[in-house]
N, C-alpha and C positions, 0 to 999 in steps of 0.2 A: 421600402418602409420597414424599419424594424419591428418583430414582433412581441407582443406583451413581455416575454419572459428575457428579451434581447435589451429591451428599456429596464428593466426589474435589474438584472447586470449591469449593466453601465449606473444604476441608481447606487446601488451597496458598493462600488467600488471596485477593490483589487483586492487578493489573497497576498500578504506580504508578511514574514516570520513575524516583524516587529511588534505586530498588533498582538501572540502572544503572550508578549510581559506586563499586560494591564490590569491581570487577573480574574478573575469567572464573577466577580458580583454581579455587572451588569448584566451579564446573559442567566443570570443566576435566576433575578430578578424579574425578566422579563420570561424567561420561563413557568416560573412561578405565577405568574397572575395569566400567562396563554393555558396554564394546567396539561400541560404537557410533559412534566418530568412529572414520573418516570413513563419513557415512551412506549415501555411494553413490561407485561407482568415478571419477564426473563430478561435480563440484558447482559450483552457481554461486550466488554471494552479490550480492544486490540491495537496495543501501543506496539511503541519498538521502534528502531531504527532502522531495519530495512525486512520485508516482506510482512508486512501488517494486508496490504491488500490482497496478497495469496490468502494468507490465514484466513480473513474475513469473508473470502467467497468460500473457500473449502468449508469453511463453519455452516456457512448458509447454504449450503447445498447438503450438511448434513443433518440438519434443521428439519430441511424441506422434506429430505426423506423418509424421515421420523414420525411427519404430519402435523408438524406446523406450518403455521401461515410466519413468513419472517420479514421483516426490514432490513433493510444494509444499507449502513452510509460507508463511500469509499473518498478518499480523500488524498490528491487530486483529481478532477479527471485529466485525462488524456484527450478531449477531442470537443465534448459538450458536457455541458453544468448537468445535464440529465445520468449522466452514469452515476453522480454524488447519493444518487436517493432510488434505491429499489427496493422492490415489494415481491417476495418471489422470484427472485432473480433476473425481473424485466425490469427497467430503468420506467421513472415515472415521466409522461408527459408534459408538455407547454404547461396546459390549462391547469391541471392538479398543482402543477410548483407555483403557479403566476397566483391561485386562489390561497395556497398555502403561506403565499410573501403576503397576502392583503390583511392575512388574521394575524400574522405577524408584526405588520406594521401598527395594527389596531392596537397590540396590547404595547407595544412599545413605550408610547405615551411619555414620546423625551429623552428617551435613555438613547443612548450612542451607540450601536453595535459595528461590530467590524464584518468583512465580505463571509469568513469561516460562521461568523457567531451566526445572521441572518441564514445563512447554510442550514446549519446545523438544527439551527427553532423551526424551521421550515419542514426538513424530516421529518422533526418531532410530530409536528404537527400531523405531516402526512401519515404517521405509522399511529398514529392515535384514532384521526378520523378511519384510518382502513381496520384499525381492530385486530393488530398482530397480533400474535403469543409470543415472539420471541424479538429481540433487537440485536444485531451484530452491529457496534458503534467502533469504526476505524479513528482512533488519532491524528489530528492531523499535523501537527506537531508538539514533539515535546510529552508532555502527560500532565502535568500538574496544574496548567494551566490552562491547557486546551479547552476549547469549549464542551466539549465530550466530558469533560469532568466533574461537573455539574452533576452528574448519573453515577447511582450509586450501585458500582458494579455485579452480579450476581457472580462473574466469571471476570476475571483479569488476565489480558494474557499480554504479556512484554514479547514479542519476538527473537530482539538480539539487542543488544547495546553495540556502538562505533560511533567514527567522530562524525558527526556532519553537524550542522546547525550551531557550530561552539559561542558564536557570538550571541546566540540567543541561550542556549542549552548549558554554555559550561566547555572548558577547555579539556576535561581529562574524563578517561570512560565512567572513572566514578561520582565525579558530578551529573555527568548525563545520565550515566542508571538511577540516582536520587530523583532528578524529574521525574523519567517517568515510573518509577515508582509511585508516584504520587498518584498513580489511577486505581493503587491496593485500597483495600477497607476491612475495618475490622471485622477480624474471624471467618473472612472470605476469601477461595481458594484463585489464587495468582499460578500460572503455568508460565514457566521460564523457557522459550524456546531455541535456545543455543545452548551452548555444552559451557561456557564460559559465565560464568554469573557473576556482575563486581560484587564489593561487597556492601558496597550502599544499600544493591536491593537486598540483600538477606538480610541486613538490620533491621532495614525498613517492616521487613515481613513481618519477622520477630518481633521488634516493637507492637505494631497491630495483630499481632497473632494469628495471621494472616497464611493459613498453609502454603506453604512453597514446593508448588510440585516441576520438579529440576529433568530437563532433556538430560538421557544418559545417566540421571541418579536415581531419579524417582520412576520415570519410565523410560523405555529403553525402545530406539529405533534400529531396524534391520534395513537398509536398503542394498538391493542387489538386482544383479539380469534376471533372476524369476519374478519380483517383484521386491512389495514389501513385509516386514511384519515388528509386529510392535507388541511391544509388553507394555499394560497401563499403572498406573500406581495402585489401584484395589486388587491386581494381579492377575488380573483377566489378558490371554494371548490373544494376536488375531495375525491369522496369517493373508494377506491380498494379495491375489494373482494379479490381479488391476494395477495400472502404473500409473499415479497421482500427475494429472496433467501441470500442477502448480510442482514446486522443490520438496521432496519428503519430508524435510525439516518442518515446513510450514504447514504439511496437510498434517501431522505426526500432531504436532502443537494444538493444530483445533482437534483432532479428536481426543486432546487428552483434554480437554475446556468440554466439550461434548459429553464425553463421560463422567463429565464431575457432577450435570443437570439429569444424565440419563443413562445408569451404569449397562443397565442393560437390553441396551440394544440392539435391534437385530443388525449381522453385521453385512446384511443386502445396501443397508442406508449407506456404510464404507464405499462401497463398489461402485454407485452412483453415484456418489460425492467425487470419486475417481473418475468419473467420465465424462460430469457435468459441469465441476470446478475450472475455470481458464479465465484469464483476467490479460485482455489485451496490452501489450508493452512490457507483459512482463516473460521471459521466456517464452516468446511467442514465435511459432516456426510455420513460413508459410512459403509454398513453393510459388516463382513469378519468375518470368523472362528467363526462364531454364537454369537460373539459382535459387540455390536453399538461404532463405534468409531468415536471420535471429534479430528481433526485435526487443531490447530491452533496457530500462529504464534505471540501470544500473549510471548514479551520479556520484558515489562516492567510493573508496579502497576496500573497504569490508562487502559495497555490492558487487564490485568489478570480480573480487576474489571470488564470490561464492557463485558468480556467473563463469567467472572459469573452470570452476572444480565442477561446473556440469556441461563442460563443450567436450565433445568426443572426437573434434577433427579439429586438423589447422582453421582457419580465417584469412579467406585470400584478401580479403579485404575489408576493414570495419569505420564506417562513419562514424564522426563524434562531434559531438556540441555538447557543450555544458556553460552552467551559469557562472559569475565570475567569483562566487565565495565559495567555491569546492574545494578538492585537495586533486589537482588537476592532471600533476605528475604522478603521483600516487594511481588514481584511475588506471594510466596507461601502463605504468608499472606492473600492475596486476596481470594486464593480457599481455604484455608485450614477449611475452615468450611464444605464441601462439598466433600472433597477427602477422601476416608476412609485406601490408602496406595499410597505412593509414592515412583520410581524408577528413578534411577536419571541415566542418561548417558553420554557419554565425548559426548562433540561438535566438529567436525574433521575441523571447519574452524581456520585461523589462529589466529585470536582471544579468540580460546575457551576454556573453559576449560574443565578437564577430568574430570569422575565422581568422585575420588576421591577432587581432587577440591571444587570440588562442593560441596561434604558433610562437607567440613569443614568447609565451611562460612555458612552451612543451621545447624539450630536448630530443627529437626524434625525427627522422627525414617523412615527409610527410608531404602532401598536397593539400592543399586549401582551394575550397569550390563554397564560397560564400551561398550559393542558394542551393538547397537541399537537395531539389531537381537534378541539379546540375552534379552534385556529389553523386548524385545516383545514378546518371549518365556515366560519370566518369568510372563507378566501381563495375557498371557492367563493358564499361570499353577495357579493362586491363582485368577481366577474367574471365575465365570459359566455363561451358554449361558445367552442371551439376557444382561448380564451387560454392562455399559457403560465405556471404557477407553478413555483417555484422552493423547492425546499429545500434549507436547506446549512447547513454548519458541523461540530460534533462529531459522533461517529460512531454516539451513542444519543441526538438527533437524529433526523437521516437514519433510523437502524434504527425508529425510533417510527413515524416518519410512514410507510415502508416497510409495516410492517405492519400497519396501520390503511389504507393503498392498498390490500394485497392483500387483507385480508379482506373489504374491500367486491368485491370482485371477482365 
């Protein structure tokens, strides 16, 4: 028998880009009369095209430090709808999400909502009845239109612009940076967290007047073997011996969103944000069956790359599955200097494809083991201890082989 919040799922449907381009009135709407926006006195919104979920927990752990009570939505999960909605860094319960879908449906009264929008009012909800101070709101796609948008930012951070999503998003980086630009508000500070900025979003800025504070221009990151250190935009250093469990780029970006709410803080809360921040699928390194394996949820060229510029050994072997609207050959291109064999498997989500699939759009000798299990058998039958395997690509994927690693545990 399924449980309340297994029914409540199956009742709102599916997560699907398309629902997107409908625009934010209805959830707008229905917000508005649940009294839920805005869901906390602080809110920061974390768009971007790839590591919005590092930033969002590194935020939230620097939140916590500080001494506030905080929310985090992340967006997808990886495994269960419970990683979508925390409080404190613990994912909320059945009963909390099942009661928070029932005041959602109350105020509804008609309106249509999609799988992301019912998500997102249900947070809201949770982080209102718990009485945060602070809201870290992950994008779930896009910006302009996301349900997340509705919230009128206190902090905006864009992570990175790249292609992915072009059929919903826009075919070139400067239409997609215009999306999510769309999550700026006037006279309120937007952190850019790649070195590359189109120039959609600095108009956008500028239009709204909207401070743009630029990785590399406005502040400056250090990353090296001692650690890290950073210079911020009001000019304050900080040097950390602690090495940011998420990609520096992404812990660098929430403390400069961090410092825009709270210049000076003490810099103990850095240190614990470096210890405490980790966000499963994404650079995730966990020793099993006498390999070091990397777990990451790198689906498109700009993720693959910057998952390469942090591997520091070959890859005797790296699983992949991905969904059929990626940029597929581009992915493998990025590692393929580094991979020394690739196995390729079906993706069970409704967009995915099967490994046979998949070998026909890739140009690269390869094996196909359609169930996950089975790719994982094969990557430990054609390597030796201490090798390094690789998984990557979509997020049920990654979530598979995850937990066929832990269970053997």
């Amino acid at each position: 028998m399924k449980s309340n919040l297994a029914g409540w799922l199956d009742r709102i449907g599916v997560e699907h880009p398309k629902t997107v381009a409908r625009g934010l009135a209805p959830v707008a709407e229905v917000a508005a009369r649940a009294d839920v926006n805005p869901p906390a006195p602080v809110n920061f919104v974390v768009a971007g095209t790839n590591g919005k979920g590092s930033t969002a927990v590194f935020l939230e752990q620097l939140l916590r430090a500080s001494g506030r009570t905080v929310g985090t939505t992340l967006s997808p999960h990886l495994v269960r709808f419970n990683e979508r909605i925390r409080v404190d860094g613990e994912e909320i319960g059945d009963d909390e999400i099942v009661a928070a879908f029932e005041r959602v449906e109350s105020a509804r009264r008609g309106v249509a909502l999609t799988y992301f929008e019912y998500a997102i009012l249900a947070a809201f909800r949770v982080f209102r009845d718990r009485d945060v101070d602070a809201a870290v709101l992950e994008v779930g796609l896009g910006g302009r239109l996301d349900a997340v948008n509705i919230v009128d930012a206190d902090v905006a951070v864009i992570t990175s612009i790249g292609l992915d999503h072009q059929d919903y998003l826009g075919t070139g980086l400067e239409a997609i940076g215009a999306e999510k630009a769309g999550v700026m508000r006037p006279g309120r500070p937007v952190i850019f967290g790649a070195h590359d900025v189109p120039d959609s979003v600095c108009q956008r800025a500028a239009e709204l007047k909207a401070p743009l504070t630029r990785n590399g221009v406005d502040y400056r990151l250090v990353d090296d073997a001692r650690g890290w250190s950073i210079e911020l935009r009001n000019g304050r250093r900080l040097r950390v011996g602690e090495r940011p469990k998420v990609a520096a780029d992404n812990a660098a970006a929430a403390l400069q969103a961090f410092a825009m709410i709270e210049p000076d803080f003490d810099s103990a809360a850095v240190v614990e944000a470096c210890r405490q921040a980790t966000v499963p699928g994404r650079d995730e390194r966990i020793f099993r069956f006498d390999r070091r394996w990397i777990l990451d949820v790198a689906h498109n060229p700009d993720a693959a790359r910057f998952l390469r510029e942090r591997l520091d050994t070959r890859v005797a072997c790296a699983i992949l599955g991905l969904l059929e609207d990626k940029d597929h050959a581009g992915v493998v291109a990025a590692l393929s200097d580094c991979v020394d064999r690739w196995v390729l498997t079906d993706n069970v989500a409704s967009r995915g494809l099967n490994a046979d699939e998949l070998g026909e759009r890739l140009r690269i000798g390869h094996e196909r083991q359609p169930r996950i299990r089975d790719a994982i058998r094969y990557a430990l039958s054609t390597t030796e201890a201490n090798d390094v395997i690789l998984v990557l690509g979509s997020f049920d994927t990654v979530a598979g082989a995850r937990q066929e690693l832990i269970r053997a545990n």
